[in-house]
C-alpha positions as CSV (number, residue, x, y, z in Angstrom):
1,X,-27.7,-9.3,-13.2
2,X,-24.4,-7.6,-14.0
3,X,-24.4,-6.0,-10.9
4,X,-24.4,-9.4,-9.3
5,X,-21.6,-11.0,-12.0
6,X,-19.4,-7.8,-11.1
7,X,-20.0,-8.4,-7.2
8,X,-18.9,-12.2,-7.9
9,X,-16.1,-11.8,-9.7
10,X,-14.7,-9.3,-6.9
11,X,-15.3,-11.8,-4.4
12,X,-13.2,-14.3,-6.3
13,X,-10.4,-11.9,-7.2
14,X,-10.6,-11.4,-3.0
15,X,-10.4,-14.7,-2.9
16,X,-7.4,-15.6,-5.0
17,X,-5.5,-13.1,-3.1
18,X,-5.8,-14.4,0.0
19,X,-5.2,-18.1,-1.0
20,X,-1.7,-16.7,-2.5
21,X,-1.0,-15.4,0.8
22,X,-1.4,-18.3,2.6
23,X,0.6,-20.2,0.7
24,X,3.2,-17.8,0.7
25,X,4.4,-17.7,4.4
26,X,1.7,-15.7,5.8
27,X,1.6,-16.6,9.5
28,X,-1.0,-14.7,11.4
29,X,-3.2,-12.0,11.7
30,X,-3.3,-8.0,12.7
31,X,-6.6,-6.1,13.0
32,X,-7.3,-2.2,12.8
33,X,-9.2,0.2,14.7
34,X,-12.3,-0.4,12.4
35,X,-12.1,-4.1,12.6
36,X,-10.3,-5.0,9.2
37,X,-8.5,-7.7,9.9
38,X,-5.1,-8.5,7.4
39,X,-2.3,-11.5,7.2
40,X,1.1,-11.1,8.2
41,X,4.7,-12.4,6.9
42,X,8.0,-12.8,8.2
43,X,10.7,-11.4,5.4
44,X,14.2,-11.5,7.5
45,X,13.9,-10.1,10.5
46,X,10.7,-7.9,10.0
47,X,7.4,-8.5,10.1
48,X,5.0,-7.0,7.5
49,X,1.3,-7.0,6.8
50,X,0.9,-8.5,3.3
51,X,-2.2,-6.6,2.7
52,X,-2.5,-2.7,2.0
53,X,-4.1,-0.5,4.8
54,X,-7.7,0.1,4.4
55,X,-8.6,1.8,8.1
56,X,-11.3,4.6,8.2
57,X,-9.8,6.2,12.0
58,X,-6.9,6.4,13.8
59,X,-5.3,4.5,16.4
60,X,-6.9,6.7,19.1
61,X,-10.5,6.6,17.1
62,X,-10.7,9.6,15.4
63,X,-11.9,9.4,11.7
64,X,-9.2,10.5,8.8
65,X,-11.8,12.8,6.5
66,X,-12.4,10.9,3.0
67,X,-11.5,13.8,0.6
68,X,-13.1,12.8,-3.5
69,X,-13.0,16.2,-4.9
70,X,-9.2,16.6,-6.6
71,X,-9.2,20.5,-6.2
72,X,-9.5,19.8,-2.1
73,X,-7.2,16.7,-1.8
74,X,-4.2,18.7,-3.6
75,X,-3.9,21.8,-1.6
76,X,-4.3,19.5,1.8
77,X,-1.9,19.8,4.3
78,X,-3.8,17.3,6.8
79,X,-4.3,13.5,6.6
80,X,-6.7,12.8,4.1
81,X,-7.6,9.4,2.0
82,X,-9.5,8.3,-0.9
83,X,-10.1,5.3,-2.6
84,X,-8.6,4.9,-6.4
85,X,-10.7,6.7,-9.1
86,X,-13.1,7.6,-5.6
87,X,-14.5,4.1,-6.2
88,X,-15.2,1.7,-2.9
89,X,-15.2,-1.4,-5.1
90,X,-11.6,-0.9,-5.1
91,X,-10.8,-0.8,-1.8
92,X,-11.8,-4.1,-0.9
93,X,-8.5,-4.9,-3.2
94,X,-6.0,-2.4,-2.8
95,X,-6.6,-0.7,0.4
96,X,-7.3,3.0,0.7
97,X,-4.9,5.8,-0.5
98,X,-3.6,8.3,2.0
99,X,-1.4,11.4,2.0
100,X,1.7,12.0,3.9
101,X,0.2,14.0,6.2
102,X,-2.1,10.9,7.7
103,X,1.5,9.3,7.9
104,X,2.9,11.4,9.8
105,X,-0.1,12.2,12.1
106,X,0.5,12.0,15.9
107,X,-2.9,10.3,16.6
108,X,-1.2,7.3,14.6
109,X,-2.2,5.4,11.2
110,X,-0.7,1.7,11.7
111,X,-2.7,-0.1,14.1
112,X,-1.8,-1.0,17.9
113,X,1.8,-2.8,18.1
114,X,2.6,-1.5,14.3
115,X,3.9,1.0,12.5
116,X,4.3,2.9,9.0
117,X,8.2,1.9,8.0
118,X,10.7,4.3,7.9
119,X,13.0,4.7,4.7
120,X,15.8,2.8,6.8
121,X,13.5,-0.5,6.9
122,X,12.1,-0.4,3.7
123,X,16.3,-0.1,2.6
124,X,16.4,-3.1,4.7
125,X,13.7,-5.1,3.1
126,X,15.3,-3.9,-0.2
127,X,18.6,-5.3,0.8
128,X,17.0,-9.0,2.2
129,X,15.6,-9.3,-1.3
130,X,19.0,-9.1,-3.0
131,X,19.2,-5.3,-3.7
132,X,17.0,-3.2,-5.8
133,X,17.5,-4.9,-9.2
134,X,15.6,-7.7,-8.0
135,X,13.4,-7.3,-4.9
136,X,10.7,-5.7,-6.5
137,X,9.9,-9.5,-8.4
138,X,9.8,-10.6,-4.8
139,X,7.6,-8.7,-3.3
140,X,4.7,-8.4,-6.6
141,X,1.7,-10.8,-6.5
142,X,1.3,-12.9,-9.6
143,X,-1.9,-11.9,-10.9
144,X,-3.6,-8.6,-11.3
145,X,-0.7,-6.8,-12.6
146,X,-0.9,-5.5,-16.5
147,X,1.4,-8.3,-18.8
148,X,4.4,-8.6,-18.5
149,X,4.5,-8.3,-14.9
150,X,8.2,-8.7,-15.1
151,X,10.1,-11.2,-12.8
152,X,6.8,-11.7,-10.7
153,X,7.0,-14.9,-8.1
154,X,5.9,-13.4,-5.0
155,X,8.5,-15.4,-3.0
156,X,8.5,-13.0,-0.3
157,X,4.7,-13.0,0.4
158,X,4.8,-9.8,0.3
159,X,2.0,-9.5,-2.4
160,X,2.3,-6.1,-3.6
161,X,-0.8,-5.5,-5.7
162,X,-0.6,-2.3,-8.4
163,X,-3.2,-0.1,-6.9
164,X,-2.1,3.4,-8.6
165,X,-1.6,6.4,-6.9
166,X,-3.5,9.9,-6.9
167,X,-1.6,12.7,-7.5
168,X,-4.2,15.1,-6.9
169,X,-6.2,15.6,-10.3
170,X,-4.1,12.8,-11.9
171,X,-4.8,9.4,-10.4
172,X,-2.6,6.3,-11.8
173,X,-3.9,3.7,-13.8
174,X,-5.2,0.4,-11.9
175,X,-2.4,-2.8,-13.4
176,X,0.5,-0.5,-14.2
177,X,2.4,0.0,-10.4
178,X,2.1,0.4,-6.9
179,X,3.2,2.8,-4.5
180,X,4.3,2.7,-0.6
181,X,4.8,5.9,1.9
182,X,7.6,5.6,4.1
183,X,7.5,7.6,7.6
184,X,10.7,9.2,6.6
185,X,10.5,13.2,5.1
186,X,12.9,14.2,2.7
187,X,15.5,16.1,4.3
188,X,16.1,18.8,1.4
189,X,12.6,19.9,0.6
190,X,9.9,20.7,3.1
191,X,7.0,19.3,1.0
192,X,8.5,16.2,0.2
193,X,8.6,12.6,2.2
194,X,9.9,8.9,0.6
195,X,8.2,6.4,-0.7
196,X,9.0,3.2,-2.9
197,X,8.0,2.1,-6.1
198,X,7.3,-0.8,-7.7
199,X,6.3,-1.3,-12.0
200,X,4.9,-3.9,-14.3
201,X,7.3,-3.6,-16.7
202,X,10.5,-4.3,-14.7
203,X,11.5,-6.3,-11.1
204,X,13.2,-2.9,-9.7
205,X,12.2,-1.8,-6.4
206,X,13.0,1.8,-6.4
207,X,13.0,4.4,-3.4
208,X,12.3,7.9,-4.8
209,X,10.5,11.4,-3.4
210,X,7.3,12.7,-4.3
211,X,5.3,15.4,-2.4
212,X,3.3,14.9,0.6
213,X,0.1,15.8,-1.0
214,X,-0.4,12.4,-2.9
215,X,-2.1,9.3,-2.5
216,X,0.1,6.2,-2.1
217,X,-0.7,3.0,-0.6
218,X,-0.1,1.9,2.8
219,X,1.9,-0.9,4.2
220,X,2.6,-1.3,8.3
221,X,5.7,-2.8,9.9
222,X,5.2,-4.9,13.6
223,X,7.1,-2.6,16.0
């Protein structure tokens, strides 16, 4: 019986999401190499996916290994991905987490036509939004997030949900923030790439570095 209250509950969380994505611009659809299909929106001139990736294979069909075990998944230097806390119940809301290395992988992450955005054209989403002070209330879904959830309105459509990171044996708290690869490497150290940031506790949408080895979340970009 709880089993089957947890499994509805889910379903109506899925739910939820989707109905605030429809009625925030979303305009059509995109669909991955294992058949997941997510909505779209127009912010500006770019066209995102306003779900998190949650592919299995690459573009060409090869599988990207799922990695669970911590010690493994930190010393990586190939694409990898895992779901938060290694549970599959939570994928079917935030997407999978992958390393950089998946990313950056020739055989290619984003489905046909799309692509993993660069740190140029998440600057430009920043920007649309009214600069980093604000955009991050734009872009983070209303519900899910840990109180206050500050400047939340989802305007965008972006619906940025707070699915955590995993930082090899640390993995982020579900509620608390969210966490976007770019394409882009940092420039001044090898192991490092850059990805953005979003919080519960502040509308900020920040670009920082972290290393390549970490879990983040995935959002594509229509080429």
């Amino acid at each position: 019986m709880r089993e089957t209250k947890n499994y509805l509950f889910r379903v109506l969380i899925i739910a939820m999401i989707i109905s605030f994505a429809q009625s925030n611009k979303s305009i059509s659809q995109v669909i991955d190499k294992d058949g997941n299909e997510y909505k779209t929106v127009i912010i500006g001139s770019q066209e995102w996916m306003s779900e998190n990736l949650n592919a299995e294979h690459y573009r060409n069909g090869d599988i990207i290994p799922q990695v669970q075990d911590a010690d493994e998944w930190i010393y990586l230097k190939s694409g990898a991905w895992c779901y938060l806390k290694n549970d599959s119940e939570n994928g079917k809301i935030y997407g999978r987490l992958y390393n950089w290395y998946a990313v950056n992988d020739s055989r290619g992450l984003a489905p046909d036509g799309w692509h993993i955005p660069s740190y140029a054209e998440w600057k430009n989403l920043k920007v649309y939004l009214g600069g980093y002070l604000i955009a991050g209330g734009k872009l983070k879904a209303t519900i899910l997030w840990d109180s206050p959830n500050t400047g939340a309105t989802n305007e965008s459509g972006f619906t940025a949900l707070p699915g955590g990171n995993r930082y090899g044996w640390t993995i982020s708290p579900i509620g608390s923030a969210c966490y976007f690869w770019s394409s882009s490497k940092y420039e001044y150290e090898r192991g490092y790439a850059y990805f953005y940031y979003l919080g519960y506790n502040h509308s900020l949408f920040l670009d920082k570095v972290n290393g390549k080895h970490i879990g983040m979340s995935i959002r594509c970009m229509k080429d």
